[in-house]
BAMARVEX-883443 format. One record per atom (N, C-alpha, C): residue number from 0; atom name; z, x, y. Coordinates in steps of 0.02 Angstrom, whole numbers, plus 50000, padded with zeros to 5 digits. Example, Ala and Ser with C-alpha at 12.3 -4.5 7.8 and 13.67 -1.06 7.14 Angstrom:
BEGIN
{0,"N",{50390,50660,49716}},
{0,"CA",{50390,50615,49775}},
{0,"C",{50390,50660,49835}},
{1,"N",{50354,50642,49888}},
{1,"CA",{50357,50684,49947}},
{1,"C",{50394,50645,50002}},
END
This chain:
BEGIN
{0,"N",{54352,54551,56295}},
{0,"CA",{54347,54490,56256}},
{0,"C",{54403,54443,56279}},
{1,"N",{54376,54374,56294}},
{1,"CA",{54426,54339,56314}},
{1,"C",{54443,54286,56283}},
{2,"N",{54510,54308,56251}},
{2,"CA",{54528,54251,56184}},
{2,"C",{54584,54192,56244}},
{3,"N",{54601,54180,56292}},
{3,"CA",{54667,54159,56321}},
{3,"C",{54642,54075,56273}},
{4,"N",{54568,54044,56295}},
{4,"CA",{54565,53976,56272}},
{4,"C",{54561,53973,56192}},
{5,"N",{54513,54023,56162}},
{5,"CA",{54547,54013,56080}},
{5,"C",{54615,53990,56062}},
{6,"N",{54669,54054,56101}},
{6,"CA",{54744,54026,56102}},
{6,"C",{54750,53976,56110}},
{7,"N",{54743,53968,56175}},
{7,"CA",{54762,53885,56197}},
{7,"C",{54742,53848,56139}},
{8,"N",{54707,53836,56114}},
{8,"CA",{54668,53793,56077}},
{8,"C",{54713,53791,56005}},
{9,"N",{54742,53844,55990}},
{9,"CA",{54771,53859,55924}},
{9,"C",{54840,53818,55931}},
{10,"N",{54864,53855,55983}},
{10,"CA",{54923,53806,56010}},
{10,"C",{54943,53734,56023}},
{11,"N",{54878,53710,56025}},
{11,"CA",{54894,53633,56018}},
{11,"C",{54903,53589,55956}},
{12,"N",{54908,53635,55919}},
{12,"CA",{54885,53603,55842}},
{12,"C",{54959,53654,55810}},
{13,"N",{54970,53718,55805}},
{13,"CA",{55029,53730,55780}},
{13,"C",{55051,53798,55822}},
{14,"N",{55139,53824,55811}},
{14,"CA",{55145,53867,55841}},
{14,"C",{55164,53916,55816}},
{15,"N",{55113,53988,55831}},
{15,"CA",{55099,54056,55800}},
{15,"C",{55153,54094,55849}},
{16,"N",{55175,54135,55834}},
{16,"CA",{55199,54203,55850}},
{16,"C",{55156,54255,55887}},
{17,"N",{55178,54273,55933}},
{17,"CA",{55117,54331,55986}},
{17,"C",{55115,54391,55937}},
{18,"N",{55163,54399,55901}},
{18,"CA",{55104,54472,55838}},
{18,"C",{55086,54439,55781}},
{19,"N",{55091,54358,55775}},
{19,"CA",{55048,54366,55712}},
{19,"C",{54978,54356,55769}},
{20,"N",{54981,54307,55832}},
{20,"CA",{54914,54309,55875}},
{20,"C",{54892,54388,55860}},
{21,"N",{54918,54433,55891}},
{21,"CA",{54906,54481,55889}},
{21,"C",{54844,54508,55837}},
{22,"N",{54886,54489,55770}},
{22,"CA",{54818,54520,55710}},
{22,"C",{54767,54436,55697}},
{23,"N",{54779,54421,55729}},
{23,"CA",{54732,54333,55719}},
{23,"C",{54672,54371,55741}},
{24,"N",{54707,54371,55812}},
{24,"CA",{54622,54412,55858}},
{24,"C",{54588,54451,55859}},
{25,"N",{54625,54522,55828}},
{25,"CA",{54599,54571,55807}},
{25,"C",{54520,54580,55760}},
{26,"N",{54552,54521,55716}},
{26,"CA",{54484,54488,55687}},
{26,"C",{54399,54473,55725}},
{27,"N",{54419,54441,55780}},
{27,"CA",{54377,54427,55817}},
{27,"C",{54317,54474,55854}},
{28,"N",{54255,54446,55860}},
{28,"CA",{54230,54471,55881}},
{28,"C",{54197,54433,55946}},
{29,"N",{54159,54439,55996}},
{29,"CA",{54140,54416,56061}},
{29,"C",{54057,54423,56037}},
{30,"N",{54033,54372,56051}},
{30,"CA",{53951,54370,56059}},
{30,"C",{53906,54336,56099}},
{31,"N",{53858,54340,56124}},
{31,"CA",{53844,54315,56186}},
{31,"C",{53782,54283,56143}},
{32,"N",{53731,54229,56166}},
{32,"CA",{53679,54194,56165}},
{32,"C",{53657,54192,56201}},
{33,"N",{53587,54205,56204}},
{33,"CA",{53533,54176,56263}},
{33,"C",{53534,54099,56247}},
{34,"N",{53506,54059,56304}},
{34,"CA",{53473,54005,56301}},
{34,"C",{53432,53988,56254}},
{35,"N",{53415,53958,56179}},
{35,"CA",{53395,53945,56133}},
{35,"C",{53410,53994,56051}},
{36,"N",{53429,54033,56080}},
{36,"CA",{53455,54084,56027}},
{36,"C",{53467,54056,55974}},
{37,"N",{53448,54083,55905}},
{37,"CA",{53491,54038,55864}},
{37,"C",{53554,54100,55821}},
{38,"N",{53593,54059,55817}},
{38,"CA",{53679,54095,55824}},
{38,"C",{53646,54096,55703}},
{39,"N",{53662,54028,55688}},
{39,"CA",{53650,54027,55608}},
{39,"C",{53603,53998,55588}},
{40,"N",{53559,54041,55560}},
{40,"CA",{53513,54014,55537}},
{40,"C",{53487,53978,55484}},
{41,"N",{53473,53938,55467}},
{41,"CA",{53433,53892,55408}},
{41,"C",{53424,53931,55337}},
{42,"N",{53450,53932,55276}},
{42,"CA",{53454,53964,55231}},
{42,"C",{53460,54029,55221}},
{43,"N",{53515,54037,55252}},
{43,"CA",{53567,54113,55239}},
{43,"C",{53622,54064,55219}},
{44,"N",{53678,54108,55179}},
{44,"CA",{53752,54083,55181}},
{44,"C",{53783,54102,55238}},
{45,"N",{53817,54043,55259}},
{45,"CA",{53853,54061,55345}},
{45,"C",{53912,54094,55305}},
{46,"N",{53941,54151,55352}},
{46,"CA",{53969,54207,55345}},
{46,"C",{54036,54174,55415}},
{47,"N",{54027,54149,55448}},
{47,"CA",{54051,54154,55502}},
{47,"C",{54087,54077,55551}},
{48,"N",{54149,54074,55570}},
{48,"CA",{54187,54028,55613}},
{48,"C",{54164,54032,55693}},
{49,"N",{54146,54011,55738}},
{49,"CA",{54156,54020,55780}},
{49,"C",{54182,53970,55833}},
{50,"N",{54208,54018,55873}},
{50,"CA",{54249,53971,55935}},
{50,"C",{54196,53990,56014}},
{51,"N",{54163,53931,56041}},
{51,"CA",{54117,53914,56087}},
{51,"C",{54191,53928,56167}},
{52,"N",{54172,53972,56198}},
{52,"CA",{54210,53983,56249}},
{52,"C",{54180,53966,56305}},
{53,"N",{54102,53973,56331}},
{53,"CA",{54050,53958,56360}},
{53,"C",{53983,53934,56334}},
{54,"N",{53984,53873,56354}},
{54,"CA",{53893,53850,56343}},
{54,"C",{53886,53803,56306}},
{55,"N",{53835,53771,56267}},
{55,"CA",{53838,53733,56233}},
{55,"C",{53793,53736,56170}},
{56,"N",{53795,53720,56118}},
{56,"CA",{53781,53747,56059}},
{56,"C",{53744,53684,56019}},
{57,"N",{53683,53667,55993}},
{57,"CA",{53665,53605,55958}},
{57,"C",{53653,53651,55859}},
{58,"N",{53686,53578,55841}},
{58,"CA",{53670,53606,55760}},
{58,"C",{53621,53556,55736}},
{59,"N",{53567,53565,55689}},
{59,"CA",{53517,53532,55685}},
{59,"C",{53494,53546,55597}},
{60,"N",{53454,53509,55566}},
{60,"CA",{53404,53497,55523}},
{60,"C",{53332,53508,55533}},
{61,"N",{53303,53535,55482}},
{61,"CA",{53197,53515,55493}},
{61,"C",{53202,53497,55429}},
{62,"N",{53153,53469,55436}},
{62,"CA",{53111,53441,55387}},
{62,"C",{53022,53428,55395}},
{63,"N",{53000,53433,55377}},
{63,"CA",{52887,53454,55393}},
{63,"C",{52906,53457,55464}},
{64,"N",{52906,53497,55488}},
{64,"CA",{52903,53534,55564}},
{64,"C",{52950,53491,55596}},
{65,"N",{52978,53454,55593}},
{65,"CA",{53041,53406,55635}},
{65,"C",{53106,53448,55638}},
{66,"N",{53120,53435,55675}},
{66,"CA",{53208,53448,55702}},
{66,"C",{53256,53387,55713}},
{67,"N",{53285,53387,55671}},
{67,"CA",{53332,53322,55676}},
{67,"C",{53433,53344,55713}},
{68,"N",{53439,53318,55766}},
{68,"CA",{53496,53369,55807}},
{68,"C",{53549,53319,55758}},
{69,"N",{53593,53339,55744}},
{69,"CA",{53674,53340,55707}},
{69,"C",{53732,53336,55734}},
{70,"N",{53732,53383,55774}},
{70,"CA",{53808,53404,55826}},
{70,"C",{53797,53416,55892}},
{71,"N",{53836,53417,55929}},
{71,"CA",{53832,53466,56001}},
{71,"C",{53917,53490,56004}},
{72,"N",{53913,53565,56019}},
{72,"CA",{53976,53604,56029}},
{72,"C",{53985,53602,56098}},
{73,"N",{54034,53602,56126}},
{73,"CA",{54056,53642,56190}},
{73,"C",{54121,53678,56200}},
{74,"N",{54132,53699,56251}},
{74,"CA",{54182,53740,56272}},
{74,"C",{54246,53719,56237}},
{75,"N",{54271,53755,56200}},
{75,"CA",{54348,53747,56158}},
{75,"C",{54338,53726,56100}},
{76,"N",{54254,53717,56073}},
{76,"CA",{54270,53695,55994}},
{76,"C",{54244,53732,55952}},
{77,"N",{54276,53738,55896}},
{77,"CA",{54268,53773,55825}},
{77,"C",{54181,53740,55789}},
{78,"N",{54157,53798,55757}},
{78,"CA",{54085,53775,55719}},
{78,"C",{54080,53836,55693}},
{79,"N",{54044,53787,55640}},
{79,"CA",{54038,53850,55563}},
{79,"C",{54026,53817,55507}},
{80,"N",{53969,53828,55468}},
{80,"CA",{53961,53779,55407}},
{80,"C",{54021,53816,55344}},
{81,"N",{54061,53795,55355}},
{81,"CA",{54115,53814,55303}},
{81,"C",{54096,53811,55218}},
{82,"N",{54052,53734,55212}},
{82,"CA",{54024,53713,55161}},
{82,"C",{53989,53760,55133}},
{83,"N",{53932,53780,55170}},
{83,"CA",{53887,53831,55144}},
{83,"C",{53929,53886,55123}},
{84,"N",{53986,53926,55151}},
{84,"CA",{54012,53995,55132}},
{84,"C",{54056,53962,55067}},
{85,"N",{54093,53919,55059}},
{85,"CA",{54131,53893,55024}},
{85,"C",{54087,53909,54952}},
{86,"N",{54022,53858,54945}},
{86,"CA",{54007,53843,54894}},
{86,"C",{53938,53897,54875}},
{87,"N",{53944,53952,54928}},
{87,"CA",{53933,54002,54927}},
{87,"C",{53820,53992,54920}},
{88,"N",{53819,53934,54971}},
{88,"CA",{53728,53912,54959}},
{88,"C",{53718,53908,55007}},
{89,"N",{53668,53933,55008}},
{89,"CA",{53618,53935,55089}},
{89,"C",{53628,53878,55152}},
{90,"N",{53635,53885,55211}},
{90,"CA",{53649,53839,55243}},
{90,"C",{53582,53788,55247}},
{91,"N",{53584,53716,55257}},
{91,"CA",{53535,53690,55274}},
{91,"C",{53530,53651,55349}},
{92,"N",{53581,53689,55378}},
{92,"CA",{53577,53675,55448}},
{92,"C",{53550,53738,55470}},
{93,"N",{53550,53734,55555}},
{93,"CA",{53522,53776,55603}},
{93,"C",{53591,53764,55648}},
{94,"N",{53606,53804,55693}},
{94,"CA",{53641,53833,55764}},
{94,"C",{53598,53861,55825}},
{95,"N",{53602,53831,55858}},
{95,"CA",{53562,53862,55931}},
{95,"C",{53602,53851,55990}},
{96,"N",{53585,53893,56046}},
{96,"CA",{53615,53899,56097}},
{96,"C",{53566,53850,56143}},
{97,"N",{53601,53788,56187}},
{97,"CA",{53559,53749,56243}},
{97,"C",{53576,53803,56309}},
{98,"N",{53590,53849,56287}},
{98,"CA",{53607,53865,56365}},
{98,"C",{53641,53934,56341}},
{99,"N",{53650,53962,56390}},
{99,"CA",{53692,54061,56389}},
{99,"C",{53760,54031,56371}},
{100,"N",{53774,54053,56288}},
{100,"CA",{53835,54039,56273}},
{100,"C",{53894,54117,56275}},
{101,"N",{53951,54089,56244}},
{101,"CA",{53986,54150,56219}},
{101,"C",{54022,54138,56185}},
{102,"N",{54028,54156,56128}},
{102,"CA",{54079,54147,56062}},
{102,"C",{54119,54187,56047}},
{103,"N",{54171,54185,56017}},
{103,"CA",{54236,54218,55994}},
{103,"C",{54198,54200,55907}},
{104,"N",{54211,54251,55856}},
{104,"CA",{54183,54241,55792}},
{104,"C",{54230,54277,55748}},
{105,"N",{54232,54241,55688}},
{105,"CA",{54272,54272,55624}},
{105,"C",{54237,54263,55559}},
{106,"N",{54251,54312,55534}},
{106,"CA",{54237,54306,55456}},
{106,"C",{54262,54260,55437}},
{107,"N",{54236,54191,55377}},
{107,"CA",{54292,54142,55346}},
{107,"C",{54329,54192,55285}},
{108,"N",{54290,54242,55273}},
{108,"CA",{54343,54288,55223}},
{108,"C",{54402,54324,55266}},
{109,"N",{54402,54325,55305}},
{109,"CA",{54452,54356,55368}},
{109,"C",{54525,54293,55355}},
{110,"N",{54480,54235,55394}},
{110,"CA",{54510,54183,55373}},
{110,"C",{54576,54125,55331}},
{111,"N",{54515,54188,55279}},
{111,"CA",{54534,54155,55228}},
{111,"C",{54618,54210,55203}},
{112,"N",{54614,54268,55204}},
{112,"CA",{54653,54274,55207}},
{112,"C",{54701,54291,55267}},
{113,"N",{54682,54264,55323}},
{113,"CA",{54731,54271,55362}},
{113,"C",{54776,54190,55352}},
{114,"N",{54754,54133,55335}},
{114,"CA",{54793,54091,55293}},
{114,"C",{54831,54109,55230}},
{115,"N",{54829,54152,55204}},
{115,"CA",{54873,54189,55137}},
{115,"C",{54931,54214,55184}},
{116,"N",{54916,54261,55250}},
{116,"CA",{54970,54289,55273}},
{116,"C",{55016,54242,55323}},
{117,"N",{54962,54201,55367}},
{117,"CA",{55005,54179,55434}},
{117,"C",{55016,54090,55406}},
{118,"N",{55081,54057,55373}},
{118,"CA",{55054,53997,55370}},
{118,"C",{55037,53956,55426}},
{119,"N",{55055,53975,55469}},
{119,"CA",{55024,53932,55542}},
{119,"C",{54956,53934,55540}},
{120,"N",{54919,53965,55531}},
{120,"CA",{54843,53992,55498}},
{120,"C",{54833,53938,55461}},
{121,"N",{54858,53910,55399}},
{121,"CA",{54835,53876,55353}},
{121,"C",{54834,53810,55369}},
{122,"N",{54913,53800,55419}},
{122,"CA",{54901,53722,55431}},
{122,"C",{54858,53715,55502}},
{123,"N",{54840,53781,55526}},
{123,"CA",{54780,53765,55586}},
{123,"C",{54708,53743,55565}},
{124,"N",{54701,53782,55497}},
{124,"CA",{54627,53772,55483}},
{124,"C",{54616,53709,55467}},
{125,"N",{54685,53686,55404}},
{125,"CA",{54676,53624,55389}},
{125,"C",{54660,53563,55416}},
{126,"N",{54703,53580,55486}},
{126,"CA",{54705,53524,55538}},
{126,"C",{54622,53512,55576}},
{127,"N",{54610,53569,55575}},
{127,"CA",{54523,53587,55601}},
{127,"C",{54473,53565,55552}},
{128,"N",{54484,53562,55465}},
{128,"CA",{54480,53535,55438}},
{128,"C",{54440,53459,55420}},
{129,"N",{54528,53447,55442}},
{129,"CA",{54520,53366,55448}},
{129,"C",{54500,53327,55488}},
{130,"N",{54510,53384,55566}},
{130,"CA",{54456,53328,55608}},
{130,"C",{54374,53317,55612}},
{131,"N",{54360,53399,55565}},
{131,"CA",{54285,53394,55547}},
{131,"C",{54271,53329,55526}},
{132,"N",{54313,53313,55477}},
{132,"CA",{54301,53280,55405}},
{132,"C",{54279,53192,55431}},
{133,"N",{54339,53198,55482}},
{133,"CA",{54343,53132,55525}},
{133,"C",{54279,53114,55578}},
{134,"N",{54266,53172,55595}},
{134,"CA",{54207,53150,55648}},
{134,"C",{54150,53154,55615}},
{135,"N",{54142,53161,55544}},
{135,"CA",{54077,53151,55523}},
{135,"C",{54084,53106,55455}},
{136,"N",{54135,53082,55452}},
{136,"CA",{54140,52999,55415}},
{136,"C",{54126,52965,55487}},
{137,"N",{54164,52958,55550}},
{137,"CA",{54132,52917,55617}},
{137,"C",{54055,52907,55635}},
{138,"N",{54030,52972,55647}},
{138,"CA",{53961,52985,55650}},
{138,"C",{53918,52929,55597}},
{139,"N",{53940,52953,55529}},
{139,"CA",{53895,52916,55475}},
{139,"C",{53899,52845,55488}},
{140,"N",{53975,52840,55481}},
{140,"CA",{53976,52768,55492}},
{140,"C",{53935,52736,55557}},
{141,"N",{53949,52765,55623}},
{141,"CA",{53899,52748,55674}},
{141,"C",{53831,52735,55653}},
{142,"N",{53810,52786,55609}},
{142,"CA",{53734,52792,55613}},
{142,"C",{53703,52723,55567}},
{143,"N",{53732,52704,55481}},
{143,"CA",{53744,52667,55475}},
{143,"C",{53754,52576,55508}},
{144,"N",{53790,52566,55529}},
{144,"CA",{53832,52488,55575}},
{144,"C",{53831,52505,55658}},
{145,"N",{53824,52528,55682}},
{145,"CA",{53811,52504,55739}},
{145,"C",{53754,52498,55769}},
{146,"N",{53713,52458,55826}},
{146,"CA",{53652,52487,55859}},
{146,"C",{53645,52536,55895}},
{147,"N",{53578,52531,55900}},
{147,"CA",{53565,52618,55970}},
{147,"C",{53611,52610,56040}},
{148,"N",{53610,52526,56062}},
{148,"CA",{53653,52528,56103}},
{148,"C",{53724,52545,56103}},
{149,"N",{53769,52530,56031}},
{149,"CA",{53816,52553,56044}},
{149,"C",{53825,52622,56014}},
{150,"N",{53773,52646,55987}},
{150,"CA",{53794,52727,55971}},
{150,"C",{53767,52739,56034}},
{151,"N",{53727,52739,56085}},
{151,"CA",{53731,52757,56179}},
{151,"C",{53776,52745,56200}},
{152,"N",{53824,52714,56198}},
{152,"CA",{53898,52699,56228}},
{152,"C",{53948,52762,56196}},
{153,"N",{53938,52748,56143}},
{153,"CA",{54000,52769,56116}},
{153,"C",{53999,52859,56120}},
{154,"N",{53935,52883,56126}},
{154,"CA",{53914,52960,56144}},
{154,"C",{53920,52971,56226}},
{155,"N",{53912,52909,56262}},
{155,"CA",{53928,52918,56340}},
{155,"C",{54017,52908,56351}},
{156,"N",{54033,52875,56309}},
{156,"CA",{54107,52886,56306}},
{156,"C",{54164,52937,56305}},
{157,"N",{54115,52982,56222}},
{157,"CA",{54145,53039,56197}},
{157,"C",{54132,53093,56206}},
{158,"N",{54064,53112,56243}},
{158,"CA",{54034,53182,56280}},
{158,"C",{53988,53175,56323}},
{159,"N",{54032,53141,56378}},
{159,"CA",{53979,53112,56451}},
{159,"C",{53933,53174,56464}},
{160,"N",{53992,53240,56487}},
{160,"CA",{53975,53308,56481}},
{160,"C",{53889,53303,56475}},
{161,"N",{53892,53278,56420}},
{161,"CA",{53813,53326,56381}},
{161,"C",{53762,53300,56412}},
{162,"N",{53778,53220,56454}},
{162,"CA",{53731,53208,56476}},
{162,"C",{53680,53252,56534}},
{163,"N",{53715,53287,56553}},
{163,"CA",{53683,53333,56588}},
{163,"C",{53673,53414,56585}},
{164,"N",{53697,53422,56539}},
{164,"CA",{53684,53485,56494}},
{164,"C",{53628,53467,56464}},
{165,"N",{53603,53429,56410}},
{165,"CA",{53573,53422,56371}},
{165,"C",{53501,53395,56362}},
{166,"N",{53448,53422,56353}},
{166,"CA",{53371,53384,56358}},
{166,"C",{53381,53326,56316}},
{167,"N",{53373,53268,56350}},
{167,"CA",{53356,53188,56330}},
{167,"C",{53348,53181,56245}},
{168,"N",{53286,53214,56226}},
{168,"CA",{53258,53212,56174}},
{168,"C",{53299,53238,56120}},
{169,"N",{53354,53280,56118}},
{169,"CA",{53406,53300,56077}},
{169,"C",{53455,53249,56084}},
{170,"N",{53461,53225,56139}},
{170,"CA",{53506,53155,56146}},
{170,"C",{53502,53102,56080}},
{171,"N",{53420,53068,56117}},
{171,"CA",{53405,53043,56047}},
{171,"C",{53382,53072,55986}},
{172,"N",{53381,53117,55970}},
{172,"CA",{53381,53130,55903}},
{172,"C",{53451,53126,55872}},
{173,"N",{53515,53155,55916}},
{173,"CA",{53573,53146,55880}},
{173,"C",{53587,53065,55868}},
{174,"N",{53571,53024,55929}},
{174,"CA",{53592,52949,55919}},
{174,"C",{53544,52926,55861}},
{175,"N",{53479,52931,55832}},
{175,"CA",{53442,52925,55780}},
{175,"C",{53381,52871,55803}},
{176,"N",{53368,52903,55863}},
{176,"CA",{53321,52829,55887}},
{176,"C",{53250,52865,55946}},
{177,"N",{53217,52861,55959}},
{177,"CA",{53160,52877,55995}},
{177,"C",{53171,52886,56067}},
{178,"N",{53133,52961,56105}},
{178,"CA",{53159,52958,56146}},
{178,"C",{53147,52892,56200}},
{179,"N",{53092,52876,56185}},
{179,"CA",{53080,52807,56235}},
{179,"C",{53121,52742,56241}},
{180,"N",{53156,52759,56165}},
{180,"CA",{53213,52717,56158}},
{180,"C",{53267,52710,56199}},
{181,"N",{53274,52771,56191}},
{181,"CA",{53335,52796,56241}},
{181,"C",{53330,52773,56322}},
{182,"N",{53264,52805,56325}},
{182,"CA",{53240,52768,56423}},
{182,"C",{53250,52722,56416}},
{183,"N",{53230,52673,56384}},
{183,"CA",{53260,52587,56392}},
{183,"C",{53307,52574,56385}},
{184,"N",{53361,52611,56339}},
{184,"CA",{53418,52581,56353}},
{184,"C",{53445,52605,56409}},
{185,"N",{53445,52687,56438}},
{185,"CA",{53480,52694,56505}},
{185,"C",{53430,52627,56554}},
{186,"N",{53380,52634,56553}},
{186,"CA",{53334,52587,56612}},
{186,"C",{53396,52534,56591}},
{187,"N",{53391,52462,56568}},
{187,"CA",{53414,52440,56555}},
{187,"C",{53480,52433,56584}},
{188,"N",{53549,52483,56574}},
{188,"CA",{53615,52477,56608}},
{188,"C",{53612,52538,56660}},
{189,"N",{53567,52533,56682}},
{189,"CA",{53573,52590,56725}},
{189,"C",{53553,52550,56838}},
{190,"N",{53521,52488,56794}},
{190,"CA",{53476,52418,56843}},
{190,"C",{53552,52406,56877}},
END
């Protein structure tokens, strides 16, 4: 199991001790995804944190047979409906793998008390937290006030990456607009 980028990742945000790392990781478990796999599924309580080491990961909605995409994960980021385990109710998202992932995974009860023991733990989660909190007041607000053109900018800005990871049609579903939409606007600045 290869935790070196979890670390890394922990480390930029606060600094742990190699034996409290030590029992951090211990926690952990390694899991692999096929290509579409789905990691959490749609009304269970998510049980589980995970850290995306390889691949890329879309989180999504249905509604009468639709799929509405939400997120896209990649390499070095944290995902986990916290909400759902928190308030202890079925998730109403989905997790799937776009591609052969691999995750590092924890219990949030693990978590939870490994923030009781390590406070570097507590102000890591928090901080992970808050940037949830932040990128989906951004998101809303995007979806909300800006147009398709500038939520296409502002997603080619912030995860060029995905443009080529990712089938088109999940593109626009996260930007909130049709995929034909989308062709016209790349057609468009692409001339």
């Amino acid at each position: 199991m290869n935790t070196e980028h979890f670390i890394r990742e922990i480390k930029k945000i606060v600094a742990v001790q190699a034996d409290d790392f030590a029992a951090i990781t211990a926690s952990l478990q390694s899991i692999s995804l096929k290509k579409n796999e789905v990691w959490e599924k749609e009304g269970r309580v998510s049980q589980y944190m995970g850290f995306l080491n390889r691949g890329v990961i879309r989180q999504y909605y249905r509604k009468d047979g639709n799929e509405f995409t939400d997120n896209f994960f990649i390499e070095g980021q944290f995902l986990g409906n916290y909400i759902s385990f928190l308030n202890n109710e079925p998730s109403k998202v989905e997790t799937a793998a776009l591609e052969p992932c691999e995750l590092l995974v924890m219990l949030f009860e693990d978590i939870e008390k490994h923030k009781k023991t390590f406070p570097a733990m507590a102000k890591f989660s928090q901080s992970v937290g808050d940037q949830k909190l932040l990128e989906l007041n951004q998101r809303s607000a995007s979806l909300l006030m800006d147009t398709p053109e500038e939520r296409y900018f502002k997603f080619l800005k912030e995860k060029p990456e995905l443009f080529n990871r990712v089938p088109q049609y999940h593109i626009a579903q996260y930007l909130g607009i049709r995929p034909e939409s989308l062709s016209r606007i790349r057609k468009r600045h692409l001339s």
